[in-house]
C-alpha beads as a LAMMPS data file, in Angstrom:
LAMMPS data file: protein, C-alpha beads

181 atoms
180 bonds

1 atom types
1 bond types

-500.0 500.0 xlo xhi
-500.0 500.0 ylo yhi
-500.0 500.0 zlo zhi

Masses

1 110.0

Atoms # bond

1 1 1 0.000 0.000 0.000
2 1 1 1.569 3.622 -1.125
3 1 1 0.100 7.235 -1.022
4 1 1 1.378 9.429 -3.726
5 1 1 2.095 13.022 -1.930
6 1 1 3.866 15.979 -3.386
7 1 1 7.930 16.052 -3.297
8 1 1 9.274 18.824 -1.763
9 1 1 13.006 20.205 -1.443
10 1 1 13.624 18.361 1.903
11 1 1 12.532 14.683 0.801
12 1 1 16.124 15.174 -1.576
13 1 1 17.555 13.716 1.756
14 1 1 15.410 10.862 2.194
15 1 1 15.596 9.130 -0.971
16 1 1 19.041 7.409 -0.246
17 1 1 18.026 4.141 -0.309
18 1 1 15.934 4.721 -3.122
19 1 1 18.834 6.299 -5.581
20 1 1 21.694 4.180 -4.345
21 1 1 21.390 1.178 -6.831
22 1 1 22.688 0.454 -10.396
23 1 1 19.577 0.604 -11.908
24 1 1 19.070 4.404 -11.046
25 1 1 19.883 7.302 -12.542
26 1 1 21.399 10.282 -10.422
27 1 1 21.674 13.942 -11.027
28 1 1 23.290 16.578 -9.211
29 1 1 21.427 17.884 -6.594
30 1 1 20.597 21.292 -8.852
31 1 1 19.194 19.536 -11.128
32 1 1 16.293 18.015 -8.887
33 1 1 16.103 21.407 -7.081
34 1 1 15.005 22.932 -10.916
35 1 1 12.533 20.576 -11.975
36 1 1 11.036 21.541 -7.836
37 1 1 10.846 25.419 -8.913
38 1 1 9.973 24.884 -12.565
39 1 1 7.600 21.756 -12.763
40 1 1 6.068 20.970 -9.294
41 1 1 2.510 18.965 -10.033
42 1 1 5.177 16.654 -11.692
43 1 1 7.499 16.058 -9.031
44 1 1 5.915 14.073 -7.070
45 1 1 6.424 10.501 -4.486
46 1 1 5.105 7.424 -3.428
47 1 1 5.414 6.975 0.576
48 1 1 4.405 3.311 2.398
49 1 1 2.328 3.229 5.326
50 1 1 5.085 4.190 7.275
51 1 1 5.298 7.240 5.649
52 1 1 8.632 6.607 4.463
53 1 1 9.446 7.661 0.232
54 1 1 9.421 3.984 -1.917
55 1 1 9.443 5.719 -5.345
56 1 1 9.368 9.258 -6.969
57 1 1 8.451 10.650 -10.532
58 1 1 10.225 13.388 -11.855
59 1 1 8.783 15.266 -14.841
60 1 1 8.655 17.625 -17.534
61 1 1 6.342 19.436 -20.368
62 1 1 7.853 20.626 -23.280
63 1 1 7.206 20.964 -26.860
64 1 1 4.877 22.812 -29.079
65 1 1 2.016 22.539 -31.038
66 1 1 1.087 18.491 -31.675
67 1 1 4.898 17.688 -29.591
68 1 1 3.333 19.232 -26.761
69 1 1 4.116 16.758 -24.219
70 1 1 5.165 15.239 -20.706
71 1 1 8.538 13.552 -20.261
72 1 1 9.736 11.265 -17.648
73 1 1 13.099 12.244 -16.738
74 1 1 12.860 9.626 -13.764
75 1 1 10.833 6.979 -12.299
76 1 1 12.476 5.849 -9.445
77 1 1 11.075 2.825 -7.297
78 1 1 13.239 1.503 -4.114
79 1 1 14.496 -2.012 -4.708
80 1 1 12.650 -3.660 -1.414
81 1 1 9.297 -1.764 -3.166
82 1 1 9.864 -3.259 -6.512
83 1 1 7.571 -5.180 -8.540
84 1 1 4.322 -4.421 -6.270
85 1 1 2.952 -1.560 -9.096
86 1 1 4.402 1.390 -7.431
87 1 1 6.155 2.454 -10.711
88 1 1 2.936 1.725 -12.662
89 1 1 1.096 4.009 -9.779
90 1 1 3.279 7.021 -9.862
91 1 1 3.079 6.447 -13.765
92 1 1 -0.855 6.453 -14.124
93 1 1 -0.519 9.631 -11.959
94 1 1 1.342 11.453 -14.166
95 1 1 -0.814 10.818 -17.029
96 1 1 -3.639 12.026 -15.201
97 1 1 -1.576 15.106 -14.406
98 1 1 -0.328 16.117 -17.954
99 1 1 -4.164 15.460 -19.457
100 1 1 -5.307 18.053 -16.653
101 1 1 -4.214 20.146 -16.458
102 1 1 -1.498 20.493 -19.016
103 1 1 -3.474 19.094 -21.792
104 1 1 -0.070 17.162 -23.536
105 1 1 -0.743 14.893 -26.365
106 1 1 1.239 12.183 -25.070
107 1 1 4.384 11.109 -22.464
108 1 1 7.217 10.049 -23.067
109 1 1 11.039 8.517 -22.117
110 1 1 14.115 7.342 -23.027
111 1 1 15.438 3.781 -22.019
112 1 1 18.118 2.313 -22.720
113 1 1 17.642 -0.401 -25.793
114 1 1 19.455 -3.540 -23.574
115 1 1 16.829 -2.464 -20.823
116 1 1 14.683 -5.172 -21.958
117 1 1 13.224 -5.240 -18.675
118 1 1 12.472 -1.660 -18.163
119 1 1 11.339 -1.709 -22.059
120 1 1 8.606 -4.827 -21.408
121 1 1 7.517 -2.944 -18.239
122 1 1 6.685 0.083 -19.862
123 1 1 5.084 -1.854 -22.837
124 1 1 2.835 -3.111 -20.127
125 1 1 2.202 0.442 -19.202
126 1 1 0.545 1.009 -22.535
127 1 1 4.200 2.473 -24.335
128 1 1 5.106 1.860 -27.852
129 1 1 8.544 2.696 -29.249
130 1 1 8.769 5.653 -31.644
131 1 1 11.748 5.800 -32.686
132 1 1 15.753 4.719 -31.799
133 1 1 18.138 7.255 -31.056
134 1 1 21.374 6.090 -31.928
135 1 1 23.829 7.181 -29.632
136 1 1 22.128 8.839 -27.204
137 1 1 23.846 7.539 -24.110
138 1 1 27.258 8.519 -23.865
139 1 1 29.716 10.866 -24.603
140 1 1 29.721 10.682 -28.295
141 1 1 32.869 10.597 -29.329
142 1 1 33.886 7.543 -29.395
143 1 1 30.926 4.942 -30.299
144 1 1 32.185 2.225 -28.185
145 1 1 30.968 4.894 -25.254
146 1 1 28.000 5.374 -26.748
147 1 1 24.528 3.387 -25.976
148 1 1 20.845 3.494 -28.270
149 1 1 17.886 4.431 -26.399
150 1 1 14.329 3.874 -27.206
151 1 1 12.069 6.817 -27.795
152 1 1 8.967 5.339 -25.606
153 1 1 5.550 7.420 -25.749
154 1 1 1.809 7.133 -24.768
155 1 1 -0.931 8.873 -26.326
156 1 1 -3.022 10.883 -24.106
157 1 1 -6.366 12.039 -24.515
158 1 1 -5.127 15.127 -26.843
159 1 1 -3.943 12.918 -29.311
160 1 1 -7.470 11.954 -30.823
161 1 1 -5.568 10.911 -33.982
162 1 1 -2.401 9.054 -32.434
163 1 1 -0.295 10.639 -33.853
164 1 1 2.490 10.298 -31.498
165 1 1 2.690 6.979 -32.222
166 1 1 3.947 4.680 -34.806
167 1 1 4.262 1.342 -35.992
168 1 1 7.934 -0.374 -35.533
169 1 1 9.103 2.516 -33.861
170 1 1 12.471 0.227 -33.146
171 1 1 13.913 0.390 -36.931
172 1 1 13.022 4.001 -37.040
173 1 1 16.304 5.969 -36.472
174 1 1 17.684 9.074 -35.489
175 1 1 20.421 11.001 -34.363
176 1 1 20.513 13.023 -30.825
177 1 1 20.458 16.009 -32.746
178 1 1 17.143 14.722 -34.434
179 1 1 15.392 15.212 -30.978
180 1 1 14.120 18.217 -30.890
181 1 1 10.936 19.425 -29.404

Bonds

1 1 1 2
2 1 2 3
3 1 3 4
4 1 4 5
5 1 5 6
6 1 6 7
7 1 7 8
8 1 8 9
9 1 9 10
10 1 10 11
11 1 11 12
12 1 12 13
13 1 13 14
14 1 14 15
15 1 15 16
16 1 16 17
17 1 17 18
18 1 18 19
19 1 19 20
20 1 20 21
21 1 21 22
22 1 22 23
23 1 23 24
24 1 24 25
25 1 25 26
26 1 26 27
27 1 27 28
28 1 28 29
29 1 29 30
30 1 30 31
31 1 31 32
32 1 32 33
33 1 33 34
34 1 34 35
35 1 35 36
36 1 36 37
37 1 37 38
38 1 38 39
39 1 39 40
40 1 40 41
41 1 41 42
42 1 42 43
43 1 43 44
44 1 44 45
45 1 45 46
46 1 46 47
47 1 47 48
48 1 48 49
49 1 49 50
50 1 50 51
51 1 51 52
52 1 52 53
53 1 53 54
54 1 54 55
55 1 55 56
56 1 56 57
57 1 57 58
58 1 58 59
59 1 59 60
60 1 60 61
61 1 61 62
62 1 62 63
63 1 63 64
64 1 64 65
65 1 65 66
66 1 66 67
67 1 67 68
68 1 68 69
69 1 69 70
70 1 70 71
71 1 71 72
72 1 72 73
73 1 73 74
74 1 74 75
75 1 75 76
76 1 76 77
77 1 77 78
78 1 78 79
79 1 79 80
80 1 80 81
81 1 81 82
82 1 82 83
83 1 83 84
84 1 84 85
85 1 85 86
86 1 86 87
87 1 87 88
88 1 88 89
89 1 89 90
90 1 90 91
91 1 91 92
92 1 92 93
93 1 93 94
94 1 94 95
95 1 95 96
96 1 96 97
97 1 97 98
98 1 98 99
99 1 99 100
100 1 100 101
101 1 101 102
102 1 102 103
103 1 103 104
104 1 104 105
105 1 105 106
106 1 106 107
107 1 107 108
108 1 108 109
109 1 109 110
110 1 110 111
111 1 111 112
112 1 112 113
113 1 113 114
114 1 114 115
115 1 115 116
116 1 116 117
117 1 117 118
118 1 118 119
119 1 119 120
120 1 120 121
121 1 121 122
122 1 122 123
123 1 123 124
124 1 124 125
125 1 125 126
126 1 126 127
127 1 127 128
128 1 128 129
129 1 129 130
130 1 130 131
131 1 131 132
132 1 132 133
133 1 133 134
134 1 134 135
135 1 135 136
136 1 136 137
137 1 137 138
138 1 138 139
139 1 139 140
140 1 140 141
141 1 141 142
142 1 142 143
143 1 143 144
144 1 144 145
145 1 145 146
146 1 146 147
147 1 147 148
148 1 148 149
149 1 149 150
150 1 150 151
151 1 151 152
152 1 152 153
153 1 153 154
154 1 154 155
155 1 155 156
156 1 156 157
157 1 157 158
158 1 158 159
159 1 159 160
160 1 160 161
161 1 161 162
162 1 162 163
163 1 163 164
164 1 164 165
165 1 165 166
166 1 166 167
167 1 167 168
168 1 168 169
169 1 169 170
170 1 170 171
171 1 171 172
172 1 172 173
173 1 173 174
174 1 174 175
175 1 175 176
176 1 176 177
177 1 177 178
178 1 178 179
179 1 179 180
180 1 180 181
């Protein structure tokens, strides 16, 4: 059982044990402090019953015209709260959030393309790949650094003509500089 609550500034210190695996992405402490000032409604956590944080969502809009859209910079569940829904939970939330009040025509994240696990899980969610950006991870230099990721979306309630989805989105692809919204 989880609540989702808002995230504020101070919960940056409680979410140790929630960041510190390899499956988690980490950002300097700026970072999470902007998306707090600029984005809010989608910044937000799941807490257990005893009130402690098991997961977090941290979001963005951004785009124009038919790319309006939310992005999921980070879904973040704890490993001892895996695999019990939270991440589809704090998902579902912020779907409800960018159809009201931010009116987006669809989500959407990158994944890495050997995260086959984190790929089925958000094909479960209702995702479909868009498009492969070929080396997005990494510095870019030298390709051995560098690591595909999946362009994953769902159409919201906007997108009456699903548009921001296609069919084998996997052999559809694009540089970095390509991503533009």
């Amino acid at each position: 059982m989880s609540t989702i609550k808002p995230f504020h500034a101070i919960d940056l210190f409680k979410t140790n044990h929630v960041n510190l695996d390899v499956l988690t992405e980490n950002y300097q402490i700026g970072f999470y402090l902007q998306y707090l000032a600029l984005w809010p409604t989608l910044f937000f956590q799941s807490q257990n019953t005893a009130g402690e944080i098991c997961g977090y969502m941290m979001a963005k809009t951004e785009g124009k015209q038919r790319d309006w859209h939310g992005h999921i910079t980070a879904v973040t569940v704890a490993p001892d709260s895996r695999r019990v829904g939270i991440a589809r939970d704090l998902c579902k939330e912020l779907e409800r959030r960018c159809d009201d009040p931010y009116e987006a025509y669809f989500l959407d994240l990158f994944v890495r393309t050997t995260n086959v696990m984190a790929i089925n899980m958000y094909k479960g969610f209702g995702y479909s790949v868009f498009r492969r950006v070929v080396g997005y991870y990494g510095s870019g230099d030298n390709r051995s650094d560098t690591e595909d990721a999946f362009d994953m979306r769902l159409p919201l309630k906007r997108d009456t003509e699903r548009q921001s989805v296609r069919e084998n989105g996997e052999t559809f692809r694009v540089s970095p500089s390509e991503v533009v919204f």
